[in-house]
Z-matrix of the N, CA and C atoms (Angstrom, degrees):
N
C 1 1.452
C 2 1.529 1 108.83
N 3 1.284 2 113.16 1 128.88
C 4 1.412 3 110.46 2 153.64
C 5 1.292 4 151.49 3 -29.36
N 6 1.519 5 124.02 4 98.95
C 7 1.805 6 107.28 5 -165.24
C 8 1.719 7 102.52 6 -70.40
N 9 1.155 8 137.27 7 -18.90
C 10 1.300 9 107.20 8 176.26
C 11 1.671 10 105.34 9 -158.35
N 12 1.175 11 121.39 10 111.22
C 13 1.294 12 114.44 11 168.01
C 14 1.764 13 116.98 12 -91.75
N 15 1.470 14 96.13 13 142.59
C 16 1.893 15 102.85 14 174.50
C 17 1.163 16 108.81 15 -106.37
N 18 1.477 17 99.54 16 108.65
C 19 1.824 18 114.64 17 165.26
C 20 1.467 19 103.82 18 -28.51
N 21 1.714 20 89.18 19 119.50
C 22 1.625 21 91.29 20 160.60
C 23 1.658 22 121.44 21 -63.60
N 24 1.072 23 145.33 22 -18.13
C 25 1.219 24 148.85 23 168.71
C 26 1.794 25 112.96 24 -51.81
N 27 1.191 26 87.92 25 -38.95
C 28 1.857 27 96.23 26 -172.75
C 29 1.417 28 119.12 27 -60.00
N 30 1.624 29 108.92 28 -2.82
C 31 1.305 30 117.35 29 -149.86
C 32 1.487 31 92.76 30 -104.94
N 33 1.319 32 113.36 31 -38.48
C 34 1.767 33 123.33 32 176.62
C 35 1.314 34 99.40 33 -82.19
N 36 0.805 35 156.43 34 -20.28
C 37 1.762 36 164.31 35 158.93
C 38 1.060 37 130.69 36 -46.84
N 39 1.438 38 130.20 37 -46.68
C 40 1.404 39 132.90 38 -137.98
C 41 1.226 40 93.18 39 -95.86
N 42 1.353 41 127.19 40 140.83
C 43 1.475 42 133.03 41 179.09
C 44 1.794 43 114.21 42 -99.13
N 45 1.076 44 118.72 43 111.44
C 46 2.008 45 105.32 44 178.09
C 47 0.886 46 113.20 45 -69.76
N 48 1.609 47 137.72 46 144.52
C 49 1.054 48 150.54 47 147.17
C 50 1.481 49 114.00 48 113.45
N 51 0.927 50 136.07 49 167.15
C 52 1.507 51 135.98 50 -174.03
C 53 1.331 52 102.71 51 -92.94
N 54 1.144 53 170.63 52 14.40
C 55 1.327 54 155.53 53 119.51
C 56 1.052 55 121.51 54 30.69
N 57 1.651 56 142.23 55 68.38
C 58 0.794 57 117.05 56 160.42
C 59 2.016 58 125.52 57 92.27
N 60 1.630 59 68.98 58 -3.66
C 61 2.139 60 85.50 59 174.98
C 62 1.541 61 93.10 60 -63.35
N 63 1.356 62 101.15 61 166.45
C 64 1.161 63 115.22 62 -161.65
C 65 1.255 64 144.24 63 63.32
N 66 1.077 65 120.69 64 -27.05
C 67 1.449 66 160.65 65 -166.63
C 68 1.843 67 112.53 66 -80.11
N 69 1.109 68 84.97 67 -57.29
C 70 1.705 69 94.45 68 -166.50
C 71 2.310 70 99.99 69 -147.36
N 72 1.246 71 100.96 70 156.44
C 73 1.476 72 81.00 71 -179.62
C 74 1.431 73 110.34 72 -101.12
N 75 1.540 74 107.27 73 -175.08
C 76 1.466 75 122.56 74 -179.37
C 77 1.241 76 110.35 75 -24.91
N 78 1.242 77 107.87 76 -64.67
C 79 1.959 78 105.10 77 -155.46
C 80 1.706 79 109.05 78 -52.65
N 81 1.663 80 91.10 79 -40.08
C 82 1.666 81 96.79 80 177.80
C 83 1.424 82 123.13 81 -74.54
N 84 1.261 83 123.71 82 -25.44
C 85 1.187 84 126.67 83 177.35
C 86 1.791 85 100.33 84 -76.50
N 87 1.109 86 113.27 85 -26.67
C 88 1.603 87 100.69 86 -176.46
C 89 1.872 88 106.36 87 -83.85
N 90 1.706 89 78.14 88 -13.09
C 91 2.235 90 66.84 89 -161.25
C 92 1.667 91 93.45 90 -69.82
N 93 1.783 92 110.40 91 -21.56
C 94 1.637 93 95.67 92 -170.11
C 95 1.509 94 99.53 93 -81.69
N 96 1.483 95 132.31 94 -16.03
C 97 1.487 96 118.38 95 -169.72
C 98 1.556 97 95.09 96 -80.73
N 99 1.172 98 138.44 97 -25.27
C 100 1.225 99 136.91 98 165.58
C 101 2.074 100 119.39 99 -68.62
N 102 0.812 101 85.36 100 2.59
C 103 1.877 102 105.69 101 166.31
C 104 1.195 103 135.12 102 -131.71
N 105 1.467 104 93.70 103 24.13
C 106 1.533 105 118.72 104 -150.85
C 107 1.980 106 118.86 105 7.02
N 108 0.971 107 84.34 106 84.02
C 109 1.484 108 99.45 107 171.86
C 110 1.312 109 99.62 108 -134.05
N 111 1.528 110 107.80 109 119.96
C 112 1.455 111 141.40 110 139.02
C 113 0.927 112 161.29 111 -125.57
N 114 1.547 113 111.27 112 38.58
C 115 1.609 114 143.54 113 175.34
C 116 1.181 115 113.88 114 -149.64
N 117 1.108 116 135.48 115 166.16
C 118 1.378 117 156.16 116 -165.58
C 119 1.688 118 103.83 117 -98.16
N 120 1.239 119 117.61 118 -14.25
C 121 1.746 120 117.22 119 -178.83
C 122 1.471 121 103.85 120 -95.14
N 123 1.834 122 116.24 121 -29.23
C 124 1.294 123 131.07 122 178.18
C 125 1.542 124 95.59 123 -76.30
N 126 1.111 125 124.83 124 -39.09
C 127 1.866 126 115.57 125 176.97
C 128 1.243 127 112.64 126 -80.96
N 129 1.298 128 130.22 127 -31.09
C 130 1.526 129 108.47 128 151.65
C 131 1.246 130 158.74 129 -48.71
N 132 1.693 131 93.08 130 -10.40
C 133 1.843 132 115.90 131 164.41
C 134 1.427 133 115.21 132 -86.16
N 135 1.500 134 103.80 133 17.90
C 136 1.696 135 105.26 134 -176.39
C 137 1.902 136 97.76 135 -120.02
N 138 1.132 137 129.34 136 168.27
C 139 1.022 138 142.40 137 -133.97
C 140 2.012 139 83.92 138 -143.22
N 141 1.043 140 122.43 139 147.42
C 142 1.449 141 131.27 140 -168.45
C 143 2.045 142 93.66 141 -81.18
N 144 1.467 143 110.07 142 -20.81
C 145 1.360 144 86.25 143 -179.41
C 146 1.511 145 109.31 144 -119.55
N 147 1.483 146 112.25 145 9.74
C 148 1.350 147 111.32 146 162.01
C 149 1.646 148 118.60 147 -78.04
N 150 1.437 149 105.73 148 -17.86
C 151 1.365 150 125.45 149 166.57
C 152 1.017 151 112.39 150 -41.90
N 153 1.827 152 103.42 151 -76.05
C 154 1.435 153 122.87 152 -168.97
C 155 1.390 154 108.10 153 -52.54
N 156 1.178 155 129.25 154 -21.71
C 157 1.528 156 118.91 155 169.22
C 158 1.390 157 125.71 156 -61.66
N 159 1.624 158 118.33 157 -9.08
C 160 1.630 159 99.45 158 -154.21
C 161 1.930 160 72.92 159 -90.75
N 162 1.724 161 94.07 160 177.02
C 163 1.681 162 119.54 161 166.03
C 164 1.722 163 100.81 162 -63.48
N 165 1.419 164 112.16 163 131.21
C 166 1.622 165 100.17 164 161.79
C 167 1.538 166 93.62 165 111.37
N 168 1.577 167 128.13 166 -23.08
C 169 1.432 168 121.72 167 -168.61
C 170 1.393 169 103.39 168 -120.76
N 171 1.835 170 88.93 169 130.30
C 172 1.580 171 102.16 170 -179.12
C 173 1.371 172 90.60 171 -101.95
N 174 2.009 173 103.64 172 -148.36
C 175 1.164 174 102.82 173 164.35
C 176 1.848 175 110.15 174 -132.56
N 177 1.338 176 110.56 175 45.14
C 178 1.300 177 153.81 176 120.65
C 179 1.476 178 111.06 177 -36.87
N 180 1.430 179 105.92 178 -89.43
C 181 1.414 180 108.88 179 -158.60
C 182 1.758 181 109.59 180 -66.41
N 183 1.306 182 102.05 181 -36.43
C 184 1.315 183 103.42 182 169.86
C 185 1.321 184 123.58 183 -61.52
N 186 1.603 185 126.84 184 -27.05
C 187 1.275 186 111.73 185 178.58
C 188 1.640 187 93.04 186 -81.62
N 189 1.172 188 136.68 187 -14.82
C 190 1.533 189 128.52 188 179.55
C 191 1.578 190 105.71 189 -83.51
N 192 0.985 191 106.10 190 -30.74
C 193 1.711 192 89.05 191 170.96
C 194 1.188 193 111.50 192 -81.44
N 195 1.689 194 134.74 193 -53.43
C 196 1.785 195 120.22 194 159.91
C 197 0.750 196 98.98 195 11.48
N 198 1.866 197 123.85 196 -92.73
C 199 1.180 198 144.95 197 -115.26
C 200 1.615 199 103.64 198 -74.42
N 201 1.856 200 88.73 199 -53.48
C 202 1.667 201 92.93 200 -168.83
C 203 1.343 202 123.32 201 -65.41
N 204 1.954 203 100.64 202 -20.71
C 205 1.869 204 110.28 203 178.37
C 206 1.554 205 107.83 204 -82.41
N 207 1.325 206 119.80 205 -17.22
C 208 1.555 207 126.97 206 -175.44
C 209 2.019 208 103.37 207 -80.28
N 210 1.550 209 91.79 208 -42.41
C 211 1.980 210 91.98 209 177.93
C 212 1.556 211 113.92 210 -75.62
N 213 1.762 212 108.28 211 -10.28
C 214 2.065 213 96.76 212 168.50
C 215 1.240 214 84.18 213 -135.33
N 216 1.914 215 121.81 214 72.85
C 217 1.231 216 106.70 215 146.05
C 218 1.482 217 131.97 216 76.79
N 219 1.335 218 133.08 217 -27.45
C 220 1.353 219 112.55 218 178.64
C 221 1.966 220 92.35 219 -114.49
N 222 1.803 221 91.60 220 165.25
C 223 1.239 222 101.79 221 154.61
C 224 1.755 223 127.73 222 -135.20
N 225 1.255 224 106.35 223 -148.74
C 226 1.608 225 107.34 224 -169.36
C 227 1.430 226 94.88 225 -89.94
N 228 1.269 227 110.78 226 158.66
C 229 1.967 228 118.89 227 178.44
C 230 1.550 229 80.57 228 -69.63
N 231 1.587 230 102.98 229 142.02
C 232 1.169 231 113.94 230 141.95
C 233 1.414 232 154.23 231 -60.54
C-alpha cells in the first residue's frame, strides 16, 4: 500500500506565495490569484463590490480585508 497519496485536485489549487494567508481563506485567496492580484496596491483598484463578485467572496472576507488594507494603509476604489 501506498504511504501517501497527493490528491490530484491539490495540484490545480495551490496558490504561490504568501498573499495574504492568514488573512482571508483559500477560496478567496485563489479567486484573487485568478485575477491576478497579488498586492494590496493591485486590490485597491477594485471597488468593495467588484470584489464581492469573484467565487470565494463573502462579506466576511471583505470586512477582513478592510481591516487588514485599512492597518497598512490602502483602501478599496471608491
Amino acid at each position: 500500500m501506498a504511504k501517501y497519496l497527493k490528491p490530484f485536485c491539490s495540484d490545480c489549487h495551490e496558490v504561490s506565495g504568501d498573499f495574504l494567508k492568514g488573512v482571508v481563506a483559500m477560496p478567496a485567496r485563489r479567486a484573487l490569484q485568478k485575477e491576478k492580484i497579488d498586492s494590496l496596491e493591485k486590490l485597491s483598484d477594485y471597488t468593495e463590490k467588484e470584489i464581492l463578485q469573484f467565487h470565494g467572496f463573502g462579506k466576511n472576507s471583505v470586512k477582513k480585508l478592510k481591516v487588514y488594507m485599512n492597518h497598512h494603509h490602502f483602501s478599496f476604489k471608491p
